[in-house]
N, C-alpha and C positions, 0 to 999 in steps of 0.2 A: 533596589527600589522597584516599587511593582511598572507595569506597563502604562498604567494611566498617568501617575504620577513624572515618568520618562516623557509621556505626550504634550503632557502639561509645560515641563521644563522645555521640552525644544521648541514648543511653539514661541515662549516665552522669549527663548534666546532667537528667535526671527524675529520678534520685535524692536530688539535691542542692535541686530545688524541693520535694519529699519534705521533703529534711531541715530545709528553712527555716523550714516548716512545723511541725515536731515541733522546732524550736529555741527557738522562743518561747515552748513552755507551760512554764510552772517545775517542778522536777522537786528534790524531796527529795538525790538525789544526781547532781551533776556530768554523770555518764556514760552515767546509765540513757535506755535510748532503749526508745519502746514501737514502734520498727521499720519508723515509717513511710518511711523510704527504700529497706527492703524488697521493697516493692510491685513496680518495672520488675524487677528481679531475678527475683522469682518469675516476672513475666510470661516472662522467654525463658531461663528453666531448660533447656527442650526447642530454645530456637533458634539459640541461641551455640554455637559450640563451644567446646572445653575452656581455649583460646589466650586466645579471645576476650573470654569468663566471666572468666577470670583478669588479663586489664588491664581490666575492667569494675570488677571489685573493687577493683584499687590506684584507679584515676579516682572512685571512690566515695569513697574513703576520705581521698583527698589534697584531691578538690575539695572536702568536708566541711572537712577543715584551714583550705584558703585563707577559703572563705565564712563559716566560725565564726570564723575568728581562732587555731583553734588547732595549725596543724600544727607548731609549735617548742615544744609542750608536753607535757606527760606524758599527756594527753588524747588527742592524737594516736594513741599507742605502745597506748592500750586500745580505740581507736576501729577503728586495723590490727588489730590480733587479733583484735575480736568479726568485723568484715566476711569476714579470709578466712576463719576457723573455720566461720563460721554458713554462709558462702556456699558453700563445697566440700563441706562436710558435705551441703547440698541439692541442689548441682549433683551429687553420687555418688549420692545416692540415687536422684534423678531420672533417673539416666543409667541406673543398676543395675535397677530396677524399673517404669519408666517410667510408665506411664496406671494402675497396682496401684498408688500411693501417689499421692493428689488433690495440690491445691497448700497444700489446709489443712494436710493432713500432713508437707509439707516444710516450711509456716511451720513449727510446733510444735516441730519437731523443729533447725530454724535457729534460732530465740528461745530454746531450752532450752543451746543449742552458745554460743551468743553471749551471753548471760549469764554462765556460768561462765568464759567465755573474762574476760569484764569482771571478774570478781571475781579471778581468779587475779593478771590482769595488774595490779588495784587493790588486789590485797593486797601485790604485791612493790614494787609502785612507792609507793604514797602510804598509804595505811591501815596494812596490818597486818592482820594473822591477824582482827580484829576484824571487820573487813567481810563478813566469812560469816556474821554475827549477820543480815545483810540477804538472804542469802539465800532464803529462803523467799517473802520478799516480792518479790522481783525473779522469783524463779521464776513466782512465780501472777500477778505481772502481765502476765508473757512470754507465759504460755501461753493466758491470757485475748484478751489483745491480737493476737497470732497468730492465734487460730482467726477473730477479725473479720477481719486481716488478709487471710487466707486465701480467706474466703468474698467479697472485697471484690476480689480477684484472680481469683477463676474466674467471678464476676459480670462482670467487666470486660473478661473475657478471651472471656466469651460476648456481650458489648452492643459491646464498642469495635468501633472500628473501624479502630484502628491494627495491633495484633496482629497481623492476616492478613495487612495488608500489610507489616511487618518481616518475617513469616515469607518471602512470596514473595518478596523481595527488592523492591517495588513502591513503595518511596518513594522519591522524588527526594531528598529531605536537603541543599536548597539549603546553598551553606556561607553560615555567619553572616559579617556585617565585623566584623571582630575591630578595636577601637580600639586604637590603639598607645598607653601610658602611659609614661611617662619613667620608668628604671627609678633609683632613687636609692640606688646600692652605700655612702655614706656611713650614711645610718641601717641600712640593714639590716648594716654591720659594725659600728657602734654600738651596734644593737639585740643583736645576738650578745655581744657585751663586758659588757653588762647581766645577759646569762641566767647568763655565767660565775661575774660578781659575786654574784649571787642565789644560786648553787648552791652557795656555798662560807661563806654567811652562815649560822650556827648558833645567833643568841644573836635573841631575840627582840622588843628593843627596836630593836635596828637593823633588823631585820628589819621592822619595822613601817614606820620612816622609810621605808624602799627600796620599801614597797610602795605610799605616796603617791607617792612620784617616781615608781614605774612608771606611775599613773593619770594624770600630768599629762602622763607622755610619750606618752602613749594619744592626750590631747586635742590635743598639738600635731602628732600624727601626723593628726590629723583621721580619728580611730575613734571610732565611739560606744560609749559608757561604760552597760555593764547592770549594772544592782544588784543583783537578784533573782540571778544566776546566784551571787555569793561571797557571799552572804549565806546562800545555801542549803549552799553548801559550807563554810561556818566552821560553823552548825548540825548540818550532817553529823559534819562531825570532833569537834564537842564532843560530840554524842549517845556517838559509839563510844567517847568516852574516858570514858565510865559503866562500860563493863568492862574498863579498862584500867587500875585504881587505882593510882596511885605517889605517894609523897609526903602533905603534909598536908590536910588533910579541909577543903575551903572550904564546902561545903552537901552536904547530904545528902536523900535519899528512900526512907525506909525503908532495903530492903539496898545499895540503890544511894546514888552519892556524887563526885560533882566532887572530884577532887584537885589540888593544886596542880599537880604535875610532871606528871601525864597531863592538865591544861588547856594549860599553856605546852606542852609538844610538839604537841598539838590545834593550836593558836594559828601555831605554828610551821610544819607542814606545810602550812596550810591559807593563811596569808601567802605561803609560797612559789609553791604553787602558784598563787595570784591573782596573783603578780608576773610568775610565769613565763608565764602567760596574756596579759596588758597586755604584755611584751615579744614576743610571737606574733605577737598583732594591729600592734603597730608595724612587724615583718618584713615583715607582708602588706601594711603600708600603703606600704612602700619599691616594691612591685611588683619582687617577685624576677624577675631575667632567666631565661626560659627558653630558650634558643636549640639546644640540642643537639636529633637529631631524636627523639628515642626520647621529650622533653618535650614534643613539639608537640601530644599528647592534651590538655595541660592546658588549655590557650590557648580550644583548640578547644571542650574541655567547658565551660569558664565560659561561652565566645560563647553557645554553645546557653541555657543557663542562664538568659542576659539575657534571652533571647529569650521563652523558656518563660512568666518572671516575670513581662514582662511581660503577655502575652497573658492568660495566667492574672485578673492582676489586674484586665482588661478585659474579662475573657469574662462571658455570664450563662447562665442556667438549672443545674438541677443539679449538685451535685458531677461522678458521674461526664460528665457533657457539658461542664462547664467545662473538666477535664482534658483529655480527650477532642478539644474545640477546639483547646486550648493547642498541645497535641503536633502537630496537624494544620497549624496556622496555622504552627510554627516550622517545621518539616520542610519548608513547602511555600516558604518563604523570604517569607511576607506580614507579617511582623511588622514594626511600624517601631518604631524606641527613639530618645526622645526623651532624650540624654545631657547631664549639664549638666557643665560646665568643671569639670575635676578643680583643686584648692586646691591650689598648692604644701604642703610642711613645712617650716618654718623652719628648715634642715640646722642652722647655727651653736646655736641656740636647744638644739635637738634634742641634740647632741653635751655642749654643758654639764652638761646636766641628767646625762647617761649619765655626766659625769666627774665627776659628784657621787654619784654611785650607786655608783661604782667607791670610791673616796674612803670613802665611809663600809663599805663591804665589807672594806677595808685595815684602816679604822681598829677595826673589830668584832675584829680580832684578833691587831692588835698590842694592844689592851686586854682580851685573855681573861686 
C-alpha cells in the first residue's frame, strides 16, 4: 500500500486505541462518548487533506464497529453520524480559519456537532423524542471534556514527537503482518438470520427468551460477555420512560411514575437492542471477508491497532510518553505481538441455537 494510504490506516488505528480506552469506563447511556478517539483527529486537522480526512473518518468509525462488536447494530448508524458531522464540521473550520480558531475551539465545537448528531440519530432509531430530556447533560459533559480534550492536543502537538514527522512526510510506517483468520461465512449468515428474527419480534416475553440465546451465542462465538454496558442501557430506557406515561401506574415519585405500557416498551427496545448487539459481536467473531480493494483500509487499520495496544501496554513513563512510544515503536515496525491460537466456533452448535431463535420469532406471531 502506498505511504499515504499506510498514514491514513495508523492514524485511524490511534483512534481506535483512543476508543478502547474510553470503552471500558461505564457510561449512563450506550452512545455517549467523552471523545477520546478525537484526539489523532484533531491532531492532523491541518495535515490530511479533505480525501484523506474523509476515509480517516469512515476507518474511525467502522474500526470502532469491528473492536466494540458493534458495527451490525443500531449503535453503529449513531456512532457514523457523530464522527462525520463532528469531524467535517472541524475539518471546515479548520480549513476556513485556520491558526484564528486553536484546536480547543475545533474540539468544542466537534463535541457540540456530535452530540446532537447522537441525540437526533437516538431519538429516531432507539428512544424517542425523550432522549432530549439528556440533552443538557451530554451538552456540558461535551464541552467540559472537549476543552481538556483540546488542551491535551495542542500540549501534545507541542511535546510529541510524532506530529512533525507525519506533517513532513518522515515516518517510515513499516507495514504490520496482518494474521490471516479463517473467515467462517456460516455464522456470520447465521448471525444475520438472527438480527432478522430480532427485528421483527414485538412482544416482550419472547423477546426476553431471544435475548438469552443471543448471550450464549455470544459465548460459543468465543466473545466476551459485559454486563455493565446493558445493564446501563435497560436503566437508561426505564429512566426516559418516567416521561413517557402510558398505561397503568406500577410506582410512582411524586409527579413522576413507572407505567405499565411505557416499562414493557422500555423493556422492549432495550432487549432488542442487547440482542442486536450479541448478534454484532458474533458477525465479528465469524471474521467477515474483506477482499475487495477499496476494504483493505480495514485489515490494515486493526494490524496497526495490535500493534499500538500492544506497545501501549508495555510502554512506561507518562501518559503522554506512553503514547508517544506507542506510535513510535508501531510505525517504526519494533513491535513484537505475541498471538495465541485463535478457538474455533462450534458452526453446528452455533447454527442450532440461531434455528431456535428463528423458531421462537415464528412462533411470537403466529401466537399474536
Amino acid at each position: 500500500m502506498s505511504r499515504t494510504e499506510r498514514k491514513i490506516a495508523f492514524v485511524a488505528a490511534a483512534t481506535l486505541l483512543c476508543s478502547m480506552l474510553e470503552f471500558l469506563i461505564p457510561k449512563p447511556l450506550p452512545f455517549l462518548r467523552l471523545g477520546l478517539a478525537n484526539l489523532p483527529i484533531l491532531l492532523v486537522l491541518d495535515i490530511f487533506t479533505f480525501k484523506s480526512f474523509l476515509i480517516l473518518l469512515l476507518l474511525k468509525s467502522i474500526g470502532q464497529g469491528f473492536v466494540s462488536g458493534t458495527l451490525f447494530s443500531y449503535l453503529f448508524l449513531i456512532s457514523l453520524a457523530s464522527t462525520l458531522s463532528s469531524g467535517l464540521v472541524m475539518k471546515g473550520t479548520k480549513t476556513l480559519f485556520k491558526s484564528r480558531v486553536s484546536l480547543v475551539g475545533c474540539s468544542i465545537l466537534g463535541a457540540s456537532v456530535s452530540n446532537l448528531s447522537q441525540l437526533a440519530v437516538a431519538s429516531f432509531l432507539i428512544y424517542g423524542k425523550t432522549i432530549w430530556v439528556a440533552a443538557p447533560l451530554m451538552l456540558g459533559i461535551g464541552i467540559i471534556s472537549s476543552i481538556i480534550l483540546g488542551l491535551v492536543a495542542q500540549r501534545y502537538k507541542a511535546k510529541g514527537t510524532l506530529i512533525p514527522l507525519l506533517a513532513q512526510d518522515k515516518l517510515t510506517l513499516e507495514l504490520p503482518l496482518i494474521a490471516e483468520r479463517e473467515h467462517n461465512g456460516k455464522v456470520a449468515l447465521a448471525a444475520l438470520l438472527a438480527i432478522a428474527a430480532i427485528l421483527i419480534v414485538d412482544r416482550l416475553v419472547f423477546l426476553a427468551l431471544i435475548t438469552i440465546l443471543m448471550y450464549l451465542l455470544q459465548t460459543i462465538a468465543k466473545r466476551r460477555i459485559r454486563v455493565v454496558p446493558p445493564l446501563m442501557l435497560l436503566f437508561s430506557m426505564l429512566l426516559l420512560s418516567l416521561f413517557e406515561p402510558y398505561g397503568r401506574v406500577l410506582l410512582s415519585f411524586g409527579s413522576v411514575a413507572f407505567t405499565q405500557g411505557a416499562v414493557e416498551i422500555a423493556l422492549i427496545k432495550a432487549l432488542r437492542l442487547i440482542s442486536l448487539l450479541a448478534a454484532s459481536q458474533c458477525i465479528s467473531a465469524s471474521n467477515p471477508k474483506l477482499s475487495a480493494k477499496n476494504l483493505a483500509y480495514i485489515p490494515l487499520t486493526l494490524g496497526y491497532f495490535t500493534l499500538l495496544s500492544s506497545s501501549f501496554k508495555g510502554s512506561k513513563g507518562s501518559l503522554v510518553q506512553r503514547v508517544d512510544q506507542a506510535l513510535l515503536n508501531t510505525a517504526s515496525g519494533s513491535v513484537e505481538v505475541h498471538t495465541r491460537k485463535a478457538t474455533r466456533i462450534s458452526t453446528p452448535l452455533f447454527i442450532g441455537v440461531v434455528l431456535v431463535v428463528i423458531g421462537i420469532s415464528i412462533v411470537s406471531k403466529l401466537t399474536y
